[in-house]
C-alpha angles and dihedrals in degrees: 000000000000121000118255112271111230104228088228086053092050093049095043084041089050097046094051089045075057098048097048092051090055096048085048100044101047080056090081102053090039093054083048102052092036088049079069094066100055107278112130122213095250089054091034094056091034093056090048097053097051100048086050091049104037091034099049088050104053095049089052095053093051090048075058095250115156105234110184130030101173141295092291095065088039091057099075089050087042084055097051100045089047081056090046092051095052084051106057086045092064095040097052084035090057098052089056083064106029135039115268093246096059093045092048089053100049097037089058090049078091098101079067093054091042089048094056095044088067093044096043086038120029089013101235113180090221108206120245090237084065100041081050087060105055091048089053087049089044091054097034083057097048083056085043091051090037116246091236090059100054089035106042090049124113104259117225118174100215090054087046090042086049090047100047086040091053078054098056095047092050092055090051099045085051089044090049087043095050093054092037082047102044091058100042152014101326079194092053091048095056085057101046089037081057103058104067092050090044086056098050104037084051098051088042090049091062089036084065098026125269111260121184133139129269110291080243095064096104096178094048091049083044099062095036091056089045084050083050091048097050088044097053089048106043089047094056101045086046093070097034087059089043092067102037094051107014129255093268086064088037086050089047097061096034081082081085101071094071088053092046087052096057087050096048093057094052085060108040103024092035085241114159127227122211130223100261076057098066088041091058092041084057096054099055094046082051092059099039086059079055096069085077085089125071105292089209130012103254094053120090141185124256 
């Protein structure tokens, strides 16, 4: 039986869910447009990683949070950033083999997967409303995406078997957060989620060589702190929405970052969006509005 969802909880934990998909979303274009001034990936993410661990966690300690109680409380947030790695790795990996457009769809075929881990798992009788709703967001992000592109690539099974495998990791990574969330500090676990990555993107980034402007480039430092703003933000209130309306309603929204993505790009890369675009970005919006109702039959509202 689920606990009764406060309506003030659903709509602070939507608008978070919002939020998080905004600051995620908008990743994509940035990286895009600072990887024009010199950062590579490795440097970009490692910066990034170390900024969201360290930072959180100083800010925290000075708010007067505990942030470590030994190894046996760190080992559920070592699991699941061990997952999230892997995860990153075979989404980065797939796009080296398959067309960006593919790998986005099946990677974000991920709300399914996480679906069926609460009904296989927990056994939630999800309602037909909800279930409606993931098909609508599936197909509003194929038009956001554009059908021609996912259909006219060139199809190559190891970048297809990465992508559907990166889905499947980024279901269970939500599904582990929600029930660590949902039992402690969703701000001390985003510290303790960001080490392990800090620690490997910065090893990997002097492995490879670390590659970043002149201290002098204003406008390269700007956007990257601007990257490091938005990362910081949308990291925290994830987790944060994650534990006021569960990680099925958080998966849900999230459908958004790919659509802020596509519009990011149109403002800050000059790429243009087609009409079947709007419309898909319509549809999605469409289906998020409809997670105002029970996600599963058993849940109501308080």
């Amino acid at each position: 039986m689920m606990p009764p969802l406060h309506r003030r909880d659903f709509w602070i934990g939507c608008a978070l869910a919002v939020i998080a998909a905004f600051c995620f979303g908008i990743q994509a274009p940035l990286a895009k447009l600072i990887y024009g001034y010199g950062f590579d990936v490795y440097s970009f993410m490692a910066i990034g990683r170390v900024v969201q661990c360290f930072g959180v966690a100083l800010v925290l300690h000075w708010m007067g949070h505990r942030l470590w109680n030994g190894w046996q409380s760190y080992r559920p947030a070592a699991l699941v950033s061990i997952i999230f790695l892997c995860f990153s790795w075979l989404h980065y990996s797939a796009i080296s083999y398959l067309a960006i457009a593919p790998v986005t769809m099946l990677v974000f075929l991920y709300p399914l997967v996480l679906a069926a881990l609460h009904v296989w798992i927990d056994k939630t009788p999800l309602t037909r409303l909800f279930l409606l709703s993931l098909i609508t967001a599936l197909f509003g992000l194929a038009l956001v995406i554009q059908p021609d592109q996912i259909l006219h690539s060139d199809f190559n099974w190891m970048g297809a078997a990465m992508a559907s495998a990166a889905g499947v990791l980024i279901a269970t990574y939500l599904y582990l957060s929600g029930k660590i969330v949902a039992q402690g500090n969703p701000y001390v676990f985003t510290v303790h989620l960001s080490f392990i990555p800090a620690i490997a993107f910065t090893l990997l980034s002097l492995i490879h060589g670390v590659a970043l402007p002149a201290t002098s480039d204003y406008t390269a430092w700007k956007w990257m702190g601007l990257s490091l703003c938005f990362s910081l933000i949308g990291q925290i209130v994830f987790f944060v929405a994650i534990k006021k309306i569960t990680s099925l309603r958080v998966s849900l929204v999230l459908k958004l970052e790919p659509v802020i993505a596509v519009l990011g790009a149109v403002w800050l890369l000059g790429e243009t969006i087609e009409f079947m675009q709007y419309l898909g970005v319509f549809l999605v919006v469409s289906a998020i509005f409809a997670v105002s109702q029970p996600v599963s039959k058993t849940e109501t509202p308080a």
